[in-house]
N, C-alpha and C positions, 0 to 999 in steps of 0.2 A: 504494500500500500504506500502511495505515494505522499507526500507532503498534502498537497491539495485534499485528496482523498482522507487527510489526517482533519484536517481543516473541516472541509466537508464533514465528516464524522461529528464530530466536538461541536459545530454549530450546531446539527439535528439537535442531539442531545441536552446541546447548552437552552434552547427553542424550548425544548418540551421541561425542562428542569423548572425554566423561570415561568411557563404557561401554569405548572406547577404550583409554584409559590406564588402565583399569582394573587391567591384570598390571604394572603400573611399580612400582620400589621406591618405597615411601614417600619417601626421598630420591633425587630425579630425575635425581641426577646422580652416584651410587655407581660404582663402577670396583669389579670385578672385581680383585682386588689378591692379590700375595705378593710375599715380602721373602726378602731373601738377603744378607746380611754375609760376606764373602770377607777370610781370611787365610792368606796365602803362609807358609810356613815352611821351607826348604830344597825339600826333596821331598816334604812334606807339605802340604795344600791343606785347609784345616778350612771347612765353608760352616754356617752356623745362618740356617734357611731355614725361614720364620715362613708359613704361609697358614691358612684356612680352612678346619676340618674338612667344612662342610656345604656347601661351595663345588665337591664333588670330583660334580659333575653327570653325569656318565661313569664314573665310579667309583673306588678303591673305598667302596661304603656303608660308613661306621663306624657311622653311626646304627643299630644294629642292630635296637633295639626302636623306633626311629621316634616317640620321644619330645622329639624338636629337641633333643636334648643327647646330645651325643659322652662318656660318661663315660670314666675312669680305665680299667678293665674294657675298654672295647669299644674304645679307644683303640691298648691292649697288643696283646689280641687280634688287631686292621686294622694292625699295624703292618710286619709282613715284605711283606704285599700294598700297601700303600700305598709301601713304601720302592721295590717293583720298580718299580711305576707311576713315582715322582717319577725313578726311573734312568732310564728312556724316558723322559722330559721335560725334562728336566733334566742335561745332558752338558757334561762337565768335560774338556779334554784340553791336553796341552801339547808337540808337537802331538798325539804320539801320547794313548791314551788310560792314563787312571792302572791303576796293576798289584792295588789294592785299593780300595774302600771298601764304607764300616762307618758303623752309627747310632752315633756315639759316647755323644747321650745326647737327652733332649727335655725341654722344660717344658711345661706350658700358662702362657700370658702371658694370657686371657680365656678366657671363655666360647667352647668351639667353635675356638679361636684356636691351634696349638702351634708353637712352634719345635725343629725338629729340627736337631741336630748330626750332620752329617755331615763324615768325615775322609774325605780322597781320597789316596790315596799313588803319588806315582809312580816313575820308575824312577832320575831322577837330579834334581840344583835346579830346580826351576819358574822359566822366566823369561819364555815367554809363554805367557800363559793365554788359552784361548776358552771363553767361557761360552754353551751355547745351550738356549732357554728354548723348548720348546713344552708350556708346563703350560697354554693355553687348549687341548688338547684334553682332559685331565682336568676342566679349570671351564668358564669360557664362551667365545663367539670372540672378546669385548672385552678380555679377559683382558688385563692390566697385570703383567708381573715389574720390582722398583725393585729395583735391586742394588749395594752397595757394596763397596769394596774399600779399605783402609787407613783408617787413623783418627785423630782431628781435623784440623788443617788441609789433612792430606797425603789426607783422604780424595775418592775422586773415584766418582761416581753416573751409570747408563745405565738405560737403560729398553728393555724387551724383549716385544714384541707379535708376533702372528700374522702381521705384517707385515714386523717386524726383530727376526727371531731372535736372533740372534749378534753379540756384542761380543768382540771381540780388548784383552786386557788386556797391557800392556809390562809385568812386574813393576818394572823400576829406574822408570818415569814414572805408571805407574796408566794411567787413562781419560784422553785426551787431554780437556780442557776443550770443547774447541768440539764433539764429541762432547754433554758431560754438556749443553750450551747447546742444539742442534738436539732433543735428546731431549725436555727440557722446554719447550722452544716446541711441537712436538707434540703435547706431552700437555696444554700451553693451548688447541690450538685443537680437539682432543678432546672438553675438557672442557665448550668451549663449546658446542659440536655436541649433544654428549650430554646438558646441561645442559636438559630440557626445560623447568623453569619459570624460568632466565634467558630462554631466549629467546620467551618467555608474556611475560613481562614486557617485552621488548625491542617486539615486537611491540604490545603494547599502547600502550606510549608513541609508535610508528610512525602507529598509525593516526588522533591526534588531532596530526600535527605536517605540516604545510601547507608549510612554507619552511625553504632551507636553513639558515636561520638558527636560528631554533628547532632544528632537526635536532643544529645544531653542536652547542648550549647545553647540550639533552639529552645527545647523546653525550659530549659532555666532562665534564660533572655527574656521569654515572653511572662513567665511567672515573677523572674522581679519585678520586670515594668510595671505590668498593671498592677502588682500588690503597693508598688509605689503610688501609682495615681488612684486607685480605688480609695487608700490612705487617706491623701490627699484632699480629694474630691467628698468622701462620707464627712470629715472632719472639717468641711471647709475652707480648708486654704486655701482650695484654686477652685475656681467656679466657671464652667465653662456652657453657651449654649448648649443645650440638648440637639439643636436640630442640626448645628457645626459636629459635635462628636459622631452623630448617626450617621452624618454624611462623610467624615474621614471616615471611618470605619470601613464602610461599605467599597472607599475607595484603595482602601490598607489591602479589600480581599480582592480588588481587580489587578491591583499592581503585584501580586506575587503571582497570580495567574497568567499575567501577561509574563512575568520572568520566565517560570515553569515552560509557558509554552517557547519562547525565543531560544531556551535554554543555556541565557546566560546572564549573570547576578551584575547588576551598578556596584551593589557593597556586599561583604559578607552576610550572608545568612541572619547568624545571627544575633547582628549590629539591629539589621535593618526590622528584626522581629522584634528587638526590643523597643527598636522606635513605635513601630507598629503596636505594640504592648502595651505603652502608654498610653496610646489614644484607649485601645479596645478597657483599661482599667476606668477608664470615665463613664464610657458604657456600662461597666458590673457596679457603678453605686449609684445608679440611677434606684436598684431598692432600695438600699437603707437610708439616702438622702430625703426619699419620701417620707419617712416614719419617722420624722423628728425623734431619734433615741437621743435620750442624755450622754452625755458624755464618759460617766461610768459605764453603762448599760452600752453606749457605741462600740467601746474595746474590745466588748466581750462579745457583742453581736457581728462586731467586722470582722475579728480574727476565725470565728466560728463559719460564718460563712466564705471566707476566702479560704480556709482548710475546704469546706465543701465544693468549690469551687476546682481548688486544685484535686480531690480524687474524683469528680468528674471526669474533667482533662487529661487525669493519668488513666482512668477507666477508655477514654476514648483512646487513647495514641496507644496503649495496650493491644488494644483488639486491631487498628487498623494498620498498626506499623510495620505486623509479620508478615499480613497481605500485603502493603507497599514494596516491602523485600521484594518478596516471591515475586508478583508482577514487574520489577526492575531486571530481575536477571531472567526473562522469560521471552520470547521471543512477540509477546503483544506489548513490551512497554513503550515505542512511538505510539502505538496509537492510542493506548489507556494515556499518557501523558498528554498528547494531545485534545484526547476529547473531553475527558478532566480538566485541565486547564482554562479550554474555552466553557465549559460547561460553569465553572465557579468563576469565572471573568463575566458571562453574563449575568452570572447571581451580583454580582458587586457592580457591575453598573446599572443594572436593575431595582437596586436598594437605594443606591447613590441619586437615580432619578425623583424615585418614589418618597426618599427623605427628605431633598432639597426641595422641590417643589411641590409635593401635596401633603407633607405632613403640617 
């Protein structure tokens, strides 16, 4: 098979890949998200419980006139049918269940965005509380609830999916730590899963790296960078648009693709992955920069998911690197390199288009 014919290949491929990911969010690695701040008051149980108006896929529709904005009006209006819904999803008890609750009150914090105040009252002092979350049957099944309970350093954070409903809260201790720890290694190696243009990008550096030694360079390059800027970024010191980092990124996974297929480097491997690193680390704290954690509770939630993060990462180059071998010294690897190549080259100007201008 010739050049052209290599070309030819990788295009069909690259065609149907990106026709493919076509229904993906502009950013490839969004979580389905709601929040919920928890305060204990004797026999009073107050939650301000933050999600998505236009997230409620099951319903009920606020959007009424179907103009992608939830107004003021239609908001009031969806509010007794939306409060019953988030009561089936959303269940408070201690153990039994509480003897009242009430909206106390709502804001919108964004666009489409509101926090509702809900007070829970029960029959005597609250001292163990169970929070259980099936609000992915109103939004999606990846559905993410991040929930806190007390505040600044005493505050402690669990995470609540289709998979692990229910957290048991000790009022005197909060969330036990190794709890809030297991939660966010999870939601690292989620992230990484879910993340389809890290792992476009991962993949791509895969398929020009021959020896374990390069393998190491790279994977270590790319895991300082972004633990450096994920740091960074969760913590606040560097703050970068959203719609600039999604759109380097997307252009991180064209430009190693175009190397791949030229089959020749500007710079070392990888130098140029760590550069590349750093931007893809601004992308992994786009979660925890939403969850306003404390700065105690930050440390222990970053480093927890940036481990989850990294056995992800290593779960993935594990499984694909012995295939990348085998295919290298095989008599298909021009054309698995070329149709690869163009195939993640079109995934990265595909992203690159769809961030920069319709996100």
């Amino acid at each position: 098979m010739n050049q052209r014919q290599h070309l030819t290949l990788g295009l069909v491929l690259g065609t149907f890949l990106t026709i493919l990911m076509g229904g993906a969010p502009a950013s490839a690695h969004d979580f389905s998200t709601s929040y919920s701040r928890i305060e204990v008051n004797g026999s009073q149980v107050d939650i301000m419980l933050t999600l998505s108006l236009l997230d409620l896929h099951t319903g009920p529709v606020l959007d009424v006139d179907q103009d992608g904005l939830v107004s003021t009006d239609e908001f009031e209006q969806g509010l007794v049918v939306l409060f019953d819904a988030i009561r089936e999803n959303y269940h408070v008890r201690d153990p039994d269940a509480p003897l009242e609750s009430v909206v106390a009150g709502y804001e919108f914090v964004a666009e489409n965005v509101a926090r509702i105040d809900i007070a829970y009252t029960f029959d005597g002092d609250v001292n163990d509380l169970t929070i259980v979350s099936t609000l992915d049957r109103l939004t999606q099944a990846d559905h993410r609830h991040l929930l806190q309970i007390g505040e600044g350093d005493q505050a402690r954070h669990a995470v609540l999916d289709r998979n692990d409903t229910e957290v048991v809260i000790d009022h005197a201790t909060g969330i036990p730590l190794w709890v809030t720890t297991l939660d966010f290694m999870n939601l690292g190696i989620e992230h990484i899963f879910t993340g389809y243009d890290h792992l476009a990008l991962l993949l791509g550096l895969l398929l020009a790296t021959s020896t374990l030694l390069s393998l190491a360079k790279v994977v270590t390059s790319f895991t300082v960078a972004h633990s450096v800027t994920l740091a960074l970024a969760t913590f606040g010191v560097v703050s970068l648009p959203g719609r600039l980092i999604e759109s380097l990124i997307a252009l991180s996974i064209a430009y190693i693709a175009i190397e791949n297929f030229m089959g020749t480097t500007l710079v070392h491997r990888w130098k140029i992955t760590f550069l590349f690193g750093l931007v893809h680390g601004f992308g992994f704290s786009n979660v925890l920069r939403e969850m306003e954690l404390t700065r105690r509770t930050l440390a222990v939630s970053l480093f927890s998911f940036n481990i989850g993060i990294e056995a992800g990462q290593l779960v993935f180059v594990s499984l694909l690197f012995p295939l990348v071998l085998y295919l290298g010294r095989s008599r298909w690897k021009d054309r698995v390199m070329a149709g690869a190549s163009v195939a993640i080259m079109s995934l990265g100007f595909y992203w690159f288009v769809q961030r920069s201008l319709f996100s």
